[in-house]
N, C-alpha and C positions, 0 to 999 in steps of 0.2 A: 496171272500175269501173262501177257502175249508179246511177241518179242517183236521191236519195231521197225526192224528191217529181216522179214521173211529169209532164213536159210544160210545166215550170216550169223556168227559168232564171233564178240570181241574176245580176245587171248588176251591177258600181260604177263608177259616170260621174255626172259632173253633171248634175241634172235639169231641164234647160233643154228645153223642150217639143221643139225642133229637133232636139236629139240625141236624143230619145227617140222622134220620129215616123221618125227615122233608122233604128230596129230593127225597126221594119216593114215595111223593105227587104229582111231577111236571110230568107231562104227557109224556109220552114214558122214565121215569129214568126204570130200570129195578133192580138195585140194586146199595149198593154202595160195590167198590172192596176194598174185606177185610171186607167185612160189617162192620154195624154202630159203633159193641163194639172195632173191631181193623181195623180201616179205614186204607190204604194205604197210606203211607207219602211220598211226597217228600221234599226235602231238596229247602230252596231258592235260591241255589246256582246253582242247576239240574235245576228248572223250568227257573231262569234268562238265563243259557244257552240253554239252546231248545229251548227259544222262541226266542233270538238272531238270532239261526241257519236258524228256522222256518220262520224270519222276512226277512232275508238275501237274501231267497229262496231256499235254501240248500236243502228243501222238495217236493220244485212245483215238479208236476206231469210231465211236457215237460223236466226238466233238467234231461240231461243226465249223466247218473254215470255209470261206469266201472267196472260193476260185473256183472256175469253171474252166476244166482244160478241158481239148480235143485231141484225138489222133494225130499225130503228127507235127502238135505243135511242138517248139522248143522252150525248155524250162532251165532252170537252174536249181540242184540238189542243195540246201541250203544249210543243213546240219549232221552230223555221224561220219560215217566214216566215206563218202561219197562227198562230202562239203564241198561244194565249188566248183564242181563237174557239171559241164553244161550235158544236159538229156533230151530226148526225142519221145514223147508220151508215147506209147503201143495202147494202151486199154484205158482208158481216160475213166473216171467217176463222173456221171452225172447226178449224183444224192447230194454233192458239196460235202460229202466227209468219206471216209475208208481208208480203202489203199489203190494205187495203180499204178501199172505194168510201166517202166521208163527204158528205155536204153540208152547207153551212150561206151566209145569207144575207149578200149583198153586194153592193152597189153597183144595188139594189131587187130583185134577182134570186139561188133557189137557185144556187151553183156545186156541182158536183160534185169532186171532188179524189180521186184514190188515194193515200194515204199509209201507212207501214208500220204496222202493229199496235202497234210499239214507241212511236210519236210519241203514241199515243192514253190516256184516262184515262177511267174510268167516273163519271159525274156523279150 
């Protein structure tokens, strides 16, 4: 199994700032997004669907999807925990399947994110 958005880890626990400053104990966490006082939520309705999609294969790396982005175009994150956030491609796929590099603004500052070719939509 490969994990479908590169360096991200979904949690479910309560988000009480304590148990959340707790995961920054666990070896290579680097923070948590949103940090610990306004941690990132998703809905269980978002997680149950992405992981459907994700279970499906709708993410594997080999499947091939039907979009051709470029550098610097603008997309839109369509599924996980990213859903809805428009992006700015950085390393674009030319195979029609994988992963690539997106950015988009958060929390005052570009993030960078790899996610598959399949999560993405041309804006």
């Amino acid at each position: 199994m490969m994990p479908v958005i590169h360096g991200y880890v979904l949690v479910q626990m309560m988000a009480l700032s304590e148990y959340l400053a707790g995961l920054l104990g666990v070896e290579h966490v680097i923070d948590v997004l949103g940090g610990c006082d306004r941690p990132m939520r998703l809905s269980d309705k978002e997680v149950s669907r992405f992981n459907g999609l994700a279970r499906e294969g709708n993410f594997d790396w080999e499947r091939p999807v039907h979009l051709v982005v470029r550098a610097g175009e603008p997309v839109l994150i369509t599924a996980g925990p990213f859903c809805d956030r428009r992006a700015t491609v950085i390393t674009p796929s030319k195979k029609g399947r994988g992963d690539v590099v997106v950015s988009f603004g958060f929390m005052g500052g570009e993030v960078p994110v790899t996610v598959p070719l399949a999560l993405l939509k041309k804006l």
